[in-house]
C-alpha positions in Angstrom: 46.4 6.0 -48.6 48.5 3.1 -49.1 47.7 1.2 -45.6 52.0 1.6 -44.8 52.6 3.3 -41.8 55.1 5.9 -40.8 57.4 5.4 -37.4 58.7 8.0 -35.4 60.2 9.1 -32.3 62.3 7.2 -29.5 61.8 3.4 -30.8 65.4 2.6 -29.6 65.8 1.2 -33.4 63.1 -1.2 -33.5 61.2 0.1 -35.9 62.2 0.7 -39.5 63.1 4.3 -40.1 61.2 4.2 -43.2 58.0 3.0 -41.5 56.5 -0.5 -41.7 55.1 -1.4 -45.7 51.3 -3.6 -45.7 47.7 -3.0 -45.7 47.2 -2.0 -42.3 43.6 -0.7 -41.0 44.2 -0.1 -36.8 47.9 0.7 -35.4 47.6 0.6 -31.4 50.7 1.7 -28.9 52.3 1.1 -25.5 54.3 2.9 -23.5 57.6 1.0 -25.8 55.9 -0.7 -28.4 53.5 -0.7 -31.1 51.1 -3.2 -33.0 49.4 -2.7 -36.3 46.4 -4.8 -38.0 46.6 -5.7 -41.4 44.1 -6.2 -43.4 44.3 -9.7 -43.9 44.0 -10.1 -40.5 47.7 -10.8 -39.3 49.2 -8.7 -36.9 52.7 -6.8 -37.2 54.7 -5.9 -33.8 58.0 -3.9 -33.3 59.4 -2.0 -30.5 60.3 -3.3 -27.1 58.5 -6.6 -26.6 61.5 -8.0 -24.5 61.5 -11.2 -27.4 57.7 -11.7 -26.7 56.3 -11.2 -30.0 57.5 -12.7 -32.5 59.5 -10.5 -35.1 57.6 -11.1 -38.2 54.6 -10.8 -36.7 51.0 -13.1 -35.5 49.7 -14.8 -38.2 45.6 -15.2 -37.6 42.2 -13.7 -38.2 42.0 -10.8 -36.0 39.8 -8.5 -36.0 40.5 -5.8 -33.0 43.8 -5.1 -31.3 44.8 -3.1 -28.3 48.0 -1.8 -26.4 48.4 -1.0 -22.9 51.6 0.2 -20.8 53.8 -2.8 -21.2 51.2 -5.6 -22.9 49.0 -5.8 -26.0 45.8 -7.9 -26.9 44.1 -9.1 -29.9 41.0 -10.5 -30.4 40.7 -13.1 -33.5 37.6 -13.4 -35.5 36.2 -16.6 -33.3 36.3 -14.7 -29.9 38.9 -16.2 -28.5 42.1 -13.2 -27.7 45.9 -13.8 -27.9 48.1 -11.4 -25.2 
């Protein structure tokens, strides 16, 4: 239980083949993309975001995330959400 997490399937090569390294604690996926919530509170993001999210990430104190069809949410420590 080392927090990495493994990725599979049809990603259309957007996520590593040998899964993404960190300290996560929540993953959460869309219909072509996938979020993960690392300890620390920054947020990872691969798959299809057609160049929404930023490759390396959201750096930030969140503290929930969620993924619908073709959007995601997160909500930081202070209430406030990023989509």
């Amino acid at each position: 239980r080392d927090g990495s997490i493994a990725c599979y399937g049809n990603n259309d090569g957007q996520a590593p083949p040998d899964g993404v390294a960190g300290d996560f604690v929540a993953i959460a996926a869309g219909d072509l993309h996938s979020i993960a919530l690392r300890r620390d509170g920054s947020i990872a993001c691969y798959g299809n975001n057609d160049g929404q999210a930023p490759p390396d990430g959201v750096a930030g104190d969140f503290v929930a995330i969620a993924a619908g069809d073709l959007h995601s949410i997160a909500l930081r420590r202070d209430g406030s959400i990023a989509c």
